[in-house]
N, C-alpha and C positions, 0 to 999 in steps of 0.2 A: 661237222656240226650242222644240225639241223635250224635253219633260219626259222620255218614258217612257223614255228610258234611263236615266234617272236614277231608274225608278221603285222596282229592287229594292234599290236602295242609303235609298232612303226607307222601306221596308219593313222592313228592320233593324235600320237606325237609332230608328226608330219605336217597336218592340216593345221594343230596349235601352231606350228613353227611359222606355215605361212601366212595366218590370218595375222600372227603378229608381224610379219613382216609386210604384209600390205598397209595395215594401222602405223607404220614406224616410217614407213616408204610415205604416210599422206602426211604424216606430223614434218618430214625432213623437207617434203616442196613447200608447205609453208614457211618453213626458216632452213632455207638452205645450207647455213652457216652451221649450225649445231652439228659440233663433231660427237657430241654427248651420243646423239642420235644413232648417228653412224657406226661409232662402237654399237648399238645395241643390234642396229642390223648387221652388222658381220659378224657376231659370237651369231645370234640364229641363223644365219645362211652356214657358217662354217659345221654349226652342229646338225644342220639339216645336210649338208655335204656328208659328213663323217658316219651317220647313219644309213643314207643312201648307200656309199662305199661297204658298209660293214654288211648290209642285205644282200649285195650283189645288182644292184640297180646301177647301171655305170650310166647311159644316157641323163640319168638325174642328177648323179652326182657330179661329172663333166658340165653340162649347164650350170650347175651352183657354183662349183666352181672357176668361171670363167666370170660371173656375176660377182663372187668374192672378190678377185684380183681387180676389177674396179672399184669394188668399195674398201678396199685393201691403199690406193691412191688417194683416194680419197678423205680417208681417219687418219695419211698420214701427210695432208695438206701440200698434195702435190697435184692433186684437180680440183676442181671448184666445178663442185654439180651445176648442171644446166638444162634446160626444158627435153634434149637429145638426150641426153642421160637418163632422166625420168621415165621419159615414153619407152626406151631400150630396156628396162630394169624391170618397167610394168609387163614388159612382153615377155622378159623371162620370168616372170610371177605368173602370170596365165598360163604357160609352156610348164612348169611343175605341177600349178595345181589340175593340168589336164591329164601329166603323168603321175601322180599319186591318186586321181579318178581312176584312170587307166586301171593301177595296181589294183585299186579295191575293186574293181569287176573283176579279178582274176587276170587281169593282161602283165606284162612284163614292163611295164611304163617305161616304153620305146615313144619316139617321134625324132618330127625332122626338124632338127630346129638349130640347122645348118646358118640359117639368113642372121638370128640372133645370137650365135656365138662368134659370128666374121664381124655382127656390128657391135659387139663389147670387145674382142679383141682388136676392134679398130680402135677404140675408145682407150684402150692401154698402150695402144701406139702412139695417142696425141692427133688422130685422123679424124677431127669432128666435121660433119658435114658443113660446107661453106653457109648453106641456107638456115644455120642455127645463127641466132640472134649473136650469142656470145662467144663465133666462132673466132674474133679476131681476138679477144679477147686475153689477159696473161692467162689466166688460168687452164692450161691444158698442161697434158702431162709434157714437163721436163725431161731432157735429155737424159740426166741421171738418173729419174724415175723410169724409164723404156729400159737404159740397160741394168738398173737393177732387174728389172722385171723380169729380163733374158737371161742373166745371169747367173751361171752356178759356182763362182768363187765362192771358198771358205772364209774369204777377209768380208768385211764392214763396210759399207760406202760412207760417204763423208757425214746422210744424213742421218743413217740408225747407228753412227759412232756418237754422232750429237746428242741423242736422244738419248742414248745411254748415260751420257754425263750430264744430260740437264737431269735426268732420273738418279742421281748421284747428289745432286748440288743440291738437291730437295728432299735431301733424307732417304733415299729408297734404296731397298736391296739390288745389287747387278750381278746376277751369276753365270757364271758358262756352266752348262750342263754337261754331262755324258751319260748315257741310257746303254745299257746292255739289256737283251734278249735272250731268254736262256735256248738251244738250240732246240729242244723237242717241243719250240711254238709253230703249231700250226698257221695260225694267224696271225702273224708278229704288224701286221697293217694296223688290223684294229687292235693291239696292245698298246703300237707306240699312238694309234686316235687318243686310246684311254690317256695314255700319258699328256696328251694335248691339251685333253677337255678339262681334264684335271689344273694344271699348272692354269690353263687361259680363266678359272675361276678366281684367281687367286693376283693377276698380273698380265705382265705382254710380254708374248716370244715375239722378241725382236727378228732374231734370223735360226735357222737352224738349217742343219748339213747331214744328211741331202737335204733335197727344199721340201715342202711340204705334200706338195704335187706326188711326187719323187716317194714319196714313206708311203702317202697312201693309195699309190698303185703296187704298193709290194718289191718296186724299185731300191732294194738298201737290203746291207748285209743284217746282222744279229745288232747293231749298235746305229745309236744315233748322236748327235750334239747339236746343243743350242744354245743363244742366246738369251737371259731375261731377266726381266726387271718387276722387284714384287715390292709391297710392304710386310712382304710375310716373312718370318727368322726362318734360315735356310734349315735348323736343326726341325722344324715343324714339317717340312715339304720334302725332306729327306724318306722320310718313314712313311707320309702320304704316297708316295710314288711307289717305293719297294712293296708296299704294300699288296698292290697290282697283280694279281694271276700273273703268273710266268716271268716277271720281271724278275733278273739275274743280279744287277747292282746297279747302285747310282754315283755318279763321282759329281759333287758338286764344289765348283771355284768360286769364293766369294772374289769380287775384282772392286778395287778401287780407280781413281784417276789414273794414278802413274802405271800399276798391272795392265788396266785398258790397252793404255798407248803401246807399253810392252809387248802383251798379246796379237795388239792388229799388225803391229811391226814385223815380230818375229813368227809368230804362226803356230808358235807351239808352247801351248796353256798350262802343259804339264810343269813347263820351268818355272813358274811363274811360283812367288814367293808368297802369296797369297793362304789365307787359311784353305784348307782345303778340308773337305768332309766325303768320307770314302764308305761306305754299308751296303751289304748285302740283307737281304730280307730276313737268315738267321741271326744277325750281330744285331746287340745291343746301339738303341741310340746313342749317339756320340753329343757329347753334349758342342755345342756349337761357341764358336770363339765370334764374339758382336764386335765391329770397329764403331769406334765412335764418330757418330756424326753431330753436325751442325746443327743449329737452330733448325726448323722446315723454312725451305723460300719458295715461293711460290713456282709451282709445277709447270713445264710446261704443258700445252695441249695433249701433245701427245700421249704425256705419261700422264694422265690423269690421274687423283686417288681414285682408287680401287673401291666400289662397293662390298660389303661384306659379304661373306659367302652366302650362296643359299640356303638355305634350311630345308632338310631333307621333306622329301614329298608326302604328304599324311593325306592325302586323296589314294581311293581306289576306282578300279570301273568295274561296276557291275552289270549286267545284262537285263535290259528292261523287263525280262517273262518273269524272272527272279520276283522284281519288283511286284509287277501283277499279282504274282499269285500267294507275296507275303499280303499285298493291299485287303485279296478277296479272305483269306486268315481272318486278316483282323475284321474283316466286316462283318462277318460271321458272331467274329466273339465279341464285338459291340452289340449285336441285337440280341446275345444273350445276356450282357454287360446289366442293359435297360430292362429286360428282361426278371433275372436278380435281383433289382432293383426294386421292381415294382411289389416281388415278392412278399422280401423282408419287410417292404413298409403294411404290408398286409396282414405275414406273420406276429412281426413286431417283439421277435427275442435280440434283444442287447446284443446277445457274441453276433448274432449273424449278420444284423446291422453295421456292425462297425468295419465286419468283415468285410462285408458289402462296399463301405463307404473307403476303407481303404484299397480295395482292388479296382472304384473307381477312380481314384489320386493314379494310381499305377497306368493304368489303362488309359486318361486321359494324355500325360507325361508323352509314354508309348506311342499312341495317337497324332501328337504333335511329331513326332521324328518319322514314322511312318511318311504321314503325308508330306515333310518337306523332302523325302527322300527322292520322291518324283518329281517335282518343281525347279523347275532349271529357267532363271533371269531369260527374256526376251532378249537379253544383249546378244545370246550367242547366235541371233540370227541376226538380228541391225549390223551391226559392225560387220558386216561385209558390204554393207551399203556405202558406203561414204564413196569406197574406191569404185563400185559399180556407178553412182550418180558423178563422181570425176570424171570418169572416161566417157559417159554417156555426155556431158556438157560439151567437152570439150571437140567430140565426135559430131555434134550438131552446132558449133562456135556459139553456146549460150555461155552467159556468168549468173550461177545461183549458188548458194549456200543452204546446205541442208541441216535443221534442227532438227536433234533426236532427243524427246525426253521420257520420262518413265522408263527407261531401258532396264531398271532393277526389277521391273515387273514380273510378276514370276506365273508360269503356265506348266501346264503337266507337259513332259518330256514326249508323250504321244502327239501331242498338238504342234510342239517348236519342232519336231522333224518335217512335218504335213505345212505348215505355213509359212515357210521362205518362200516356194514358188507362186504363189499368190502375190505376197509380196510385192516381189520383182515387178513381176507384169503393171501391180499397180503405180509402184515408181516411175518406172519407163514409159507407162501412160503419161502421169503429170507432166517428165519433163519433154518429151516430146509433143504432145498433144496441150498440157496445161502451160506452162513456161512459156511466151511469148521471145522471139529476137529480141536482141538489142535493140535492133532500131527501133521496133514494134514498140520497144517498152518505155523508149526516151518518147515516141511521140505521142502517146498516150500520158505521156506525165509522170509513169516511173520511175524507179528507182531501177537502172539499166539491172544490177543483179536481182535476178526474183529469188524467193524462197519458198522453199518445201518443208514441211514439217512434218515430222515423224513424229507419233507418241502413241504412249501407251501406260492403261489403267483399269484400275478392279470394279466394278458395280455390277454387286451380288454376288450370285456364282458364276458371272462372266468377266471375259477381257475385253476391254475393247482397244482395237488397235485404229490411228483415222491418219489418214495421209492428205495433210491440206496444203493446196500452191495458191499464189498468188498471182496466178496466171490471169488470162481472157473470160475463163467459165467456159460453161456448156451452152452454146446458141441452139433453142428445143428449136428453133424452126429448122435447122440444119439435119436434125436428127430425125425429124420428120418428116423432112424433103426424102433421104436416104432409107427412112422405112418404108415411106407409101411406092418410091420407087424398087425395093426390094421385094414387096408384098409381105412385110413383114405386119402392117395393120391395114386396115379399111381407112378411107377418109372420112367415114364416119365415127370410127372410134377414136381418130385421132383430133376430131373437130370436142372430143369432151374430155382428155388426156389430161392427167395434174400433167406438173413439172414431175413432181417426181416419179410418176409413172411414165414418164418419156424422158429420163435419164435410163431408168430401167433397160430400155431397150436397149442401150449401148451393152448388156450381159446377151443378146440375143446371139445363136451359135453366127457366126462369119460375119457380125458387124461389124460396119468400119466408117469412118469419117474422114479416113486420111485418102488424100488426094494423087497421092504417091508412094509406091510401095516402097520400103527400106529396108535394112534389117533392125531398125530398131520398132518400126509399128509400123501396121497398113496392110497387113499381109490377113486381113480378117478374122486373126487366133487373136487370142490372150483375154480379154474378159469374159467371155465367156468359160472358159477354162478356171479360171478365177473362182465365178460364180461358183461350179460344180463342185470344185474343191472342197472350197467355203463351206456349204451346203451338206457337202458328206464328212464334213466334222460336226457336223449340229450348230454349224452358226449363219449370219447370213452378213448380207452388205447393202449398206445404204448409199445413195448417195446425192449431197446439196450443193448448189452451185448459185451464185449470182456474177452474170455475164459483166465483165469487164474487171471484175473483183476477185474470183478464184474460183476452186472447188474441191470439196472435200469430201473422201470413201473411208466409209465409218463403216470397219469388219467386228460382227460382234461373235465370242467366240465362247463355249463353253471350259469352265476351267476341266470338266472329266473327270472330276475327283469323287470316289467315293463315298468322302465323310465330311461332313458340311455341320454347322451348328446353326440348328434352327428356333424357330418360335413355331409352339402349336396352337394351332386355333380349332374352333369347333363353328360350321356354319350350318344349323336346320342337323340331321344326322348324320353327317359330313364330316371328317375333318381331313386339315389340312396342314403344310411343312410353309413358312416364309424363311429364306437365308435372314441368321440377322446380320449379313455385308448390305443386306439393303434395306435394311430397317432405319430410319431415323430415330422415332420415337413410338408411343403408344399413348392413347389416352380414350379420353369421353366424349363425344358429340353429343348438343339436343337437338332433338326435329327441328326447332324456330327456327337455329343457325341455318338449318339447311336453304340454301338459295337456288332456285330454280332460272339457268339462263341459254335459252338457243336449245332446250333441249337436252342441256346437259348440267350437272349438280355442283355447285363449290360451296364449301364451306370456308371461316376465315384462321387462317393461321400463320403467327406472329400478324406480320405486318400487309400481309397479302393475304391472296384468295387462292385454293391450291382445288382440282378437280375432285369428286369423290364418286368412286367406283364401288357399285354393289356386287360381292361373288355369287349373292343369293340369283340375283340377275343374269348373271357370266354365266353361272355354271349351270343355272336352272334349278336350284337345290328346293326341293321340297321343303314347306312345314317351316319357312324361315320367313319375313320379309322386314326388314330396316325400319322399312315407310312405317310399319304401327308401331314403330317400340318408341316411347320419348325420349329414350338415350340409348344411342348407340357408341359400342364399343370400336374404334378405330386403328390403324396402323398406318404409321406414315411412312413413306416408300419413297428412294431416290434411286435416280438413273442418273449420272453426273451432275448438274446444276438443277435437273429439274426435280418435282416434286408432285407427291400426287399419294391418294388417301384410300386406304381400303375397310370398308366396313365387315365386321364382323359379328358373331353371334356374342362369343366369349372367349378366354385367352385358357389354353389348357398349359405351357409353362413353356419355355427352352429346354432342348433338348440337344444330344447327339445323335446323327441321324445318317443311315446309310445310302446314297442315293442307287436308284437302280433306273435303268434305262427299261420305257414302257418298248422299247421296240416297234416291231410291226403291229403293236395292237391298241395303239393309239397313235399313229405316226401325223407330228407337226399339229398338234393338240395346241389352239390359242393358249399363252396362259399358263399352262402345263408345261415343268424339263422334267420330270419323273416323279417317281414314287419312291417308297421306302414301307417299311416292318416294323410296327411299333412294337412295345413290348409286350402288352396283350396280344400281341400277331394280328390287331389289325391293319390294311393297309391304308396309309394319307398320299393324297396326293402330293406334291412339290410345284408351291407357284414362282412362275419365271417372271418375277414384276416387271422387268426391263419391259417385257410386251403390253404391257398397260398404259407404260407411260412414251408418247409418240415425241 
């Protein structure tokens, strides 16, 4: 059988499995106790195991696997995680995610990760190092937990016989299994997986013969048997299983109390007097024989109830060019859309108006799924954060807590692949460079844990994403000690520097302020890099700081999208597109309101005084000016909290509107993110308010 078609569907799958198990790994050091948790990280390591095994990647699956058989101790309350554990678990989560990078460059996702499999096989030995906190601790593994571990008897040990019968004493099904393999199975490994992944949706295989190891290295004849404990009727799971490519028969034992003890006794399940249900994939379901049980008593941990099955998967992936070039489709047929439009109302025959007016209902509908088609939450790049700023705390002995909000926020899928490494760098700045020591932070009057704050939000056609700490700030005499001796300004230029033009510098190429090289900052890379990024996405970054207080980089970012719904204006013989994401309102000014102060215009509105910006001014528009008209026509504009007023000639209506990128032919135009094609085929400009308002 040929894998590699199936290789980019493993590669997905793969990274979802790890990202969730980095996120389950931060939830379980917070409450170590939660074995809820723990089940959720072993079904994902086991099923990221089982597909590794089934591609042919054995380094991958052999490290998952040795990562399992401690969390395997663990869900079944014979170790008590502990800060060794954690760190050992984190390193095999880096060690995968560098071998499933590996794969997607084309490599074999090989590595040596000899050190981390000797220190989780110590860790199922009960060998925790002395210098762990909790090494005296009860909590290590048990005697009987080591040689279950080693163990290849067919019999029960004392604590999965228990667990059987508390899963018994609380209503639940216990079955011994028997699996056949029909013999012309090439792959009887990944059969009897399927048979695994199956049955583990539904309950817990207690024990099965050979071990698990054992089946899916190919280890085992045409058959297997197992253990397990479900809420599901055996005559339901009969037919799920047979079901299975190549599966030959299933012989399923329903076992009560006294069968158990019979079973573990005597060794052989076939005497056993129990109903039993026998099918091959051609036989008719057997109707199944139910014993009656008790009241439910409550469960132990182990046997948990069972969440209900999943629901089959109704997502596909499709290939972002796909996307593109349905995106460039439809833009096409919107400018004809407006186009039509303008016609009929011209024309002005009935059929062809309504025509008109219902292929725009269509076209708009359309419109809307089009565009979310590309739009992918901001989450799926944060949430790898949490686990990067842990390891980075704990790597420089800081205590912070990162808030992330806005994470639903949603950006075009071209932009969330390009803005994780930007990102990065800007976090690792904060917590290195912004985040103050402990002691630093008790003796200044803090609060010992600092915090960072992630978020992110829509204004206009952009995102903006800001990474604010509560750190020291930025001291600009530092930065200009380190530029004038870099030669990166004059001391003349830096003797008339805002602030925030000497934050700026910190973007200059091999800046640096740190005083020590490390691998986490100081090595002269990373904002700079940042900036560039930034900047060949069409966006850019700020950044405010007040010293002793914190500081915050405000990346502001184009959402990319085609088709945007605007307001048109007409300024002098001019016109132009506003998003209305950044419209507040419209209305009228008179010249008297107008206030002249410092040089620059307010007028009043609500309860305040908000700035008023002339385009005829900005843009130099002919044949237009504000100043003689006694009422001018206005647009109010917001960039998050703030606020700010554009004057206009006259308002030509909302519209739908395609954006186009001016390119090289107006490149970084104040004021200006593009153009568009109106329906007459003239072209308006597109104004970027966020640049008006500071």
């Amino acid at each position: 059988m040929d894998m590699n078609q199936y290789l980019a569907m493993f590669i997905d799958e793969s990274n979802d499995h790890l990202q969730s198990l980095n996120e389950k790994m931060l939830e379980l050091e917070s409450n170590p106790t939660d074995l809820g948790i723990v089940q959720v990280i072993f079904r994902s390591a086991h099923t990221l195991k089982g597909m590794a095994a089934t591609m042919g990647f054995e380094d991958l699956a052999a490290l998952t696997h040795q990562m399992e058989n401690v969390l395997d101790l663990v869900r079944n309350e014979k170790l008590a995680m502990q800060e060794f554990i954690f760190d050992t678990l984190f390193k095999g989560l880096d060690a995968l995610e560098s071998m499933v990078q590996d794969i997607t460059q084309g490599g074999e996702g090989k590595a040596d990760v000899t050190a981390i499999v000797e220190a989780l096989q110590a860790i199922v030995r009960g060998e925790i190092p002395s210098s762990t906190p909790a090494a005296t601790a009860s909590a290590v593994v048990a005697p009987s937990a080591a040689s279950a571990v080693s163990s290849k008897a067919v019999e029960l040990d004392e604590f999965q016989q228990s667990v059987i019968e508390q899963s018994l004493s609380a209503g639940h099904q216990a079955l011994y299994m028997e699996v056949s393999i029909r013999e012309d199975c090439q792959l009887k490994a990944v059969r009897a997986y399927m048979v695994f992944d199956l049955l583990e949706r539904y309950g817990d295989v207690i024990k099965s013969e050979p071990s698990t190891q054992d089946i899916e290295q190919d280890k085992f004849e045409r058959s297997f048997s197992l253990y397990y404990v479900t809420q599901k009727d055996a005559a339901e799971l009969e037919p799920m299983v047979t079901s299975i490519s190549e599966i030959e028969s299933v012989k399923v034992t329903m076992l009560d109390a006294s069968s158990l003890k019979e079973m573990v006794s005597s060794k052989e399940p076939q005497s056993i007097a129990a109903p039993v249900i026998e099918a091959a994939p051609a036989a008719t379901t057997a109707t199944a024989v139910k014993a009656e049980t008790a009241a439910p008593a409550p469960a132990a941990k182990a046997a948990a109830t069972k969440a209900p099955a999943p629901a089959p998967s109704r997502t596909i992936r499709v290939d972002i060019d796909r996307l593109d070039v349905l995106m460039n489709l439809f833009s096409e047929l919107l400018i004809d859309r407006v186009r039509l439009e303008q016609l009929a109302s011209e024309v002005k025959v009935p059929a062809l108006t309504d025509t008109v007016e219902h292929m725009g209902r269509v076209s708009s509908d359309l419109q809307n799924i089009v565009l979310k088609l590309r739009m992918v939450p901001v989450d799926t790049v944060f949430n790898r954060f949490p686990r990067m700023v842990r390891d980075l705390a704990k790597s420089l002995d800081k205590k912070l807590d990162l808030i992330i909000t806005g994470a639903e926020t949603e950006l075009d899928r071209t932009v969330i692949d390009e803005i994780g490494d930007p990102l990065v760098h800007l976090l690792r700045n904060s917590v290195d460079h912004g985040i103050e020591s402990v002691a630093k932070r008790v003796a200044a009057g803090k609060n010992e844990t600092g915090t960072v704050k992630l978020s992110a939000f829509h204004s206009g056609n952009h995102v903006f994403i800001e990474i604010e700490d509560d750190g020291n700030g930025i001291d600009r005499e530092i930065i200009l000690k380190k530029a004038l001796k870099n030669g990166v300004v004059s001391q003349e230029v830096a003797n008339t520097m805002k602030d925030e033009e000497v934050y700026q510098l910190l973007f200059a190429p091999g800046f640096s302020t740190a005083e020590v090289i490390s691998d986490i900052s100081g090595r002269g890379v990373g904002l700079d890099v940042v900036k560039s990024k930034i900047t060949s996405l069409g966006g850019h970054v700020t950044v405010s700081s007040e010293l002793g207080k914190g500081t915050k980089f405000s990346v502001q970012l184009p959402l990319t999208l085609s088709i945007i719904s605007a307001m048109l204006i007409r300024v002098g013989s001019e016109k132009y597109a506003i998003p209305l994401t950044s419209i507040v309102e419209t209305g009228i000014i008179k010249a008297k309101q107008v206030r002249d102060l410092h040089g620059s215009q307010l007028i009043p509105y609500r309860d305040t005084h908000i700035p008023l910006l002339s385009l005829s001014r900005v843009f130099e528009v002919p044949d237009f000016d504000e100043r003689e008209e006694e009422e001018t026509e206005i647009v109010v504009i917001r960039k998050g909290d703030k606020l700010a007023a554009i004057a206009v000639e006259n308002f030509i209506g909302q519209n739908e509107i395609v954006l186009k990128s001016l390119g090289s032919y107006l490149p970084e135009t104040m004021g200006i993110s593009g153009a568009t094609i109106l329906g007459d085929g003239q072209v308006a400009l597109i104004i970027d308010p966020n640049a008006f308002i500071k």
